[in-house]
N, C-alpha and C positions, 0 to 999 in steps of 0.2 A: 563539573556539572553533576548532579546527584539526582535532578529529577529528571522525565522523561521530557523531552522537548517538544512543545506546540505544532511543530514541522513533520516530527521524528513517527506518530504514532507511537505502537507498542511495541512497536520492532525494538530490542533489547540494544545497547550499551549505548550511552553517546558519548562517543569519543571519534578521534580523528587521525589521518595525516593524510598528509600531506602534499606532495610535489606537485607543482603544474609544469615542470617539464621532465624526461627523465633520461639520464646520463646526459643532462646539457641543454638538450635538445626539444626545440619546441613540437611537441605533435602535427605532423598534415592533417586537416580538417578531413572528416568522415560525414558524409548526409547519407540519412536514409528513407530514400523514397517511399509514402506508404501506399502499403499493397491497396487498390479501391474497392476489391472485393474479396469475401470469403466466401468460398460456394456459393460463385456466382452472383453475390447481393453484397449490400452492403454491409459492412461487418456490424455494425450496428444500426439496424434500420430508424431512424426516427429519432438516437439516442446521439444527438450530435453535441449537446452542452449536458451539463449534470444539470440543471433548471428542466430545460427540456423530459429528461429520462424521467425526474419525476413527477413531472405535471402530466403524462403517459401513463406511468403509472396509477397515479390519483387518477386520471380517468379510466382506467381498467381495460386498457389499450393492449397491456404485453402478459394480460392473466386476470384470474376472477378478479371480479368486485374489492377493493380491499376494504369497503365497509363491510363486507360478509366475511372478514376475518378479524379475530382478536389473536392478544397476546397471551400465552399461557402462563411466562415466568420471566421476570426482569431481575437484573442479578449486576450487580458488579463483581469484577476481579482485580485484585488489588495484590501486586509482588513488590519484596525487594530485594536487589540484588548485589552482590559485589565478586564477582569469579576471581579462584585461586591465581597468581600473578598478574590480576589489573590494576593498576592504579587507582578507579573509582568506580563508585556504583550505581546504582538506577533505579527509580520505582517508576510504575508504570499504575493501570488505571483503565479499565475498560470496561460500558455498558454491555450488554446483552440483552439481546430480546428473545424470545423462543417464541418460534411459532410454526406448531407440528414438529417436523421431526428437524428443522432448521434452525440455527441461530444467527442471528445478526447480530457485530459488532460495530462499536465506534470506541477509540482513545478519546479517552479527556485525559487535561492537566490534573493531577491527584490534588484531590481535597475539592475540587470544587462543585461536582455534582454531589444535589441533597439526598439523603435518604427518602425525600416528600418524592420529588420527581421517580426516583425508580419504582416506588410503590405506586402511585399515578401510571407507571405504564402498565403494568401487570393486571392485566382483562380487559386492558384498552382497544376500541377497534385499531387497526391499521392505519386507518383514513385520518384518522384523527391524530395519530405519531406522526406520519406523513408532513402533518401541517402545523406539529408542532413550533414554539418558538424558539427551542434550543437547537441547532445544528445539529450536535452531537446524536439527539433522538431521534431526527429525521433520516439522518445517514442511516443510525442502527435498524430501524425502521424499516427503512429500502433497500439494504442489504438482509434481514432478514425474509421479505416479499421475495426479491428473486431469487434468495437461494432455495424459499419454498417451490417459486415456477419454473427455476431453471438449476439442479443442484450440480456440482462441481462432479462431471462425469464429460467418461471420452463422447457420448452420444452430444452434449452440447461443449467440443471443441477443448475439452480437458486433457492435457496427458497426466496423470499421476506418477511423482514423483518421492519416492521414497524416502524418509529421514531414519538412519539407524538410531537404536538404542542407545544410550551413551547419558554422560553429563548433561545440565543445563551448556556448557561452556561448547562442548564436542556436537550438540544437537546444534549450537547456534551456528559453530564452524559448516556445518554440512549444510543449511539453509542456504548460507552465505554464499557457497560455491553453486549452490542450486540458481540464486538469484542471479550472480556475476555472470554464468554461465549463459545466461540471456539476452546480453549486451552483444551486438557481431561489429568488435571494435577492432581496430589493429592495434598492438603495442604502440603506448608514447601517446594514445588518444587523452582527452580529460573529458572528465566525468563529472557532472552536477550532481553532489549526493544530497537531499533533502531529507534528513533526517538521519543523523550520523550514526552510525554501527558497529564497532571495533568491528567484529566481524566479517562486514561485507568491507571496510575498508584493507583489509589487509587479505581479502579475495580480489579485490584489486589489486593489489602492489603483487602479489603473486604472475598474477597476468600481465604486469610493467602497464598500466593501464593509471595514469595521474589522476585528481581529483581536487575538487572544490567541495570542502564542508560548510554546509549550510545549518543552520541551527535560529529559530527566532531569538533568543536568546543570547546570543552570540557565544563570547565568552572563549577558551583555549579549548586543545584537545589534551588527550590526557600527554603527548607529546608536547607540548606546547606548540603548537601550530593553531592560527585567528583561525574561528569560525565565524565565516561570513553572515550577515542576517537579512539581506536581500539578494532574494535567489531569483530575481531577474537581472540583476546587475551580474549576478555569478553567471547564470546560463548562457549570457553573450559570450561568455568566453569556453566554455564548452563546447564539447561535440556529442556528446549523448546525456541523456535526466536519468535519474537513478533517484526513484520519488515512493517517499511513505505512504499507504493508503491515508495517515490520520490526516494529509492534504486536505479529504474530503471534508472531514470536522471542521477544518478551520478558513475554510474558503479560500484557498491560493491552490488547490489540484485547476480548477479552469483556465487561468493567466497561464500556468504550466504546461498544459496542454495545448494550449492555443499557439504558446512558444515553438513546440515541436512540430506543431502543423505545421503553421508559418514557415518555418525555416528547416523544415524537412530531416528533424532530428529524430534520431529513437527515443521514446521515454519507454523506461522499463520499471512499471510498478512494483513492488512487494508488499502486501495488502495480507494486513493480519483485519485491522480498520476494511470493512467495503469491500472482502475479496470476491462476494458475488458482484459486484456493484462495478469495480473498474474493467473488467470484461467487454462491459456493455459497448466499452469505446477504442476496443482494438479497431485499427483503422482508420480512425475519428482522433489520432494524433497518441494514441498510443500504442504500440508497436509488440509489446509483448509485456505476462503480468504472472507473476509468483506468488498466489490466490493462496491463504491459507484461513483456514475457517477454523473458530473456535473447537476445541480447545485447541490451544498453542503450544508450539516446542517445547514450552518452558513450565508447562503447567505437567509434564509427564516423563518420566526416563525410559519410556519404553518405547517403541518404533511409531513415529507419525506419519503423516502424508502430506506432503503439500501439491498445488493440482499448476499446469502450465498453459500457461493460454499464448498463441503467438498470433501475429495477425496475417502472417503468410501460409498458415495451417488451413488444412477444409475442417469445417464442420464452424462451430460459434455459434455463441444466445447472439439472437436477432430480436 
């Protein structure tokens, strides 16, 4: 695979492996009950579907008017990549919105948003991105709004989480263990990865932790191991989601969610795509979320942050 995958967001490499069971042996199933409140309330009050959170916001429910905000600067970013001994590479592809001193992201598939549409958002109100007809602007949009009302800090339920200085390759490694590190799986568990990651998969296999890659796309890993391309068919056989924010661009983060309500599974975001955004649903069938807000690991060599939301933590945007 060489482009970013539909599933994958911007999270960097799609590649894969492997195992669904390890040394033999099939994993005991792991559920995990979610917590009904964070301080006291629900973790996400009123934010129970992504439909919902944003028909809340368009009514000016969880912050100003967003007809009394516009956009300052709309921007794409456009990488490609291929790190010293991987097998293959990746381009990626993501709007921006600014608005004050925040930015909202969404992944698109490279190539297919116009130059018309980004300049069409730049001075646009809010209200009106909100209700655009492209996913992708509406996501960027609404994660722009609430990282303006709610910014990624410990007062609204953030712990920040350090990424050292290093390579594109060694910044991706340390995300990776940052994200894995959010799972409370036992060895021999399997994992639904939605949007495949050299990286976080082999922060998996470190931890003896199997997995199912998912990719819309399908296609091998750079192992040659299938990637699945219905990740409801994969998630049955799971015991925890390990899901791209670009979910939200493409309309399969709510079945996903619903999945883990339902059947009392962790899903653990990593949201480059919506990292204000997937917060809103700690609780609400998502369990914990590796929030990283433009710019990205990979856009700098010098030391980042990425921010943690868990859903058994106090504090949380409500």
């Amino acid at each position: 695979m060489t482009t970013a995958d539909p599933t994958t967001g911007i999270d960097p490499t799609p590649c894969v492996d492997p195992a669904t069971t390890v040394n033999g042996t099939a994993p005991a199933r792991r559920t995990a009950p979610v917590p009904p409140t964070i301080a006291g309330r629900p973790a996400s009050a009123g934010a129970t579907t992504y439909e919902s959170l944003l028909a809340r916001v368009r009514a000016a429910a969880l912050g100003p008017d967003p007809a009394a905000l516009r956009i300052a600067v709309a921007f794409t970013t456009r990488q490609a990549v291929r790190h010293d001994g991987r097998g293959t590479g990746y381009r990626n592809e993501v709007l921006g919105l600014r608005l004050g001193s925040a930015v909202g992201s969404c992944a698109v598939e490279p190539g297919t948003l116009s130059d018309t549409v980004v300049e069409e958002c730049a001075g646009a109100g809010v209200d009106r991105l909100l209700a655009h007809p492209l996913a992708p602007v509406r996501v960027a949009a609404l994660d722009a709004y609430l990282m303006h009302v709610t910014p990624h800090s410990p007062a609204h339920g953030a712990l920040p989480v350090p990424v050292p200085a290093g390579s594109s390759l060694e910044k991706s490694r340390a995300r990776a263990r940052a994200v894995v590190g959010l799972l409370d799986l036992p060895p021999g568990s399997t994992v639904l990865v939605v949007g495949v990651v050299n990286s976080l998969l082999e922060a998996l296999r470190d931890r003896h932790l199997a997995y199912v890659p998912c990719d819309l796309k399908g296609g091998v890993t750079e192992w040659g191991e299938p990637v699945v391309t219905d990740a409801f068919t994969g998630a049955g056989r799971c015991d925890a989601l390990l899901v791209s924010g670009m979910t939200l661009g493409n309309g399969t983060f709510e079945p996903l969610r619903r999945h883990a309500l339902e059947h009392g599974k962790q899903l653990v975001a990593f949201a480059q795509t919506g990292s204000a955004v997937l917060p809103r649903f700690l609780g609400h069938g998502v369990s914990a979320v590796c929030a990283e807000p433009y710019p990205f690991f990979w856009l700098d060599g010098g030391p980042s942050t990425l921010h943690h939301y868990r859903a058994d933590r106090p504090g949380g945007v409500g």
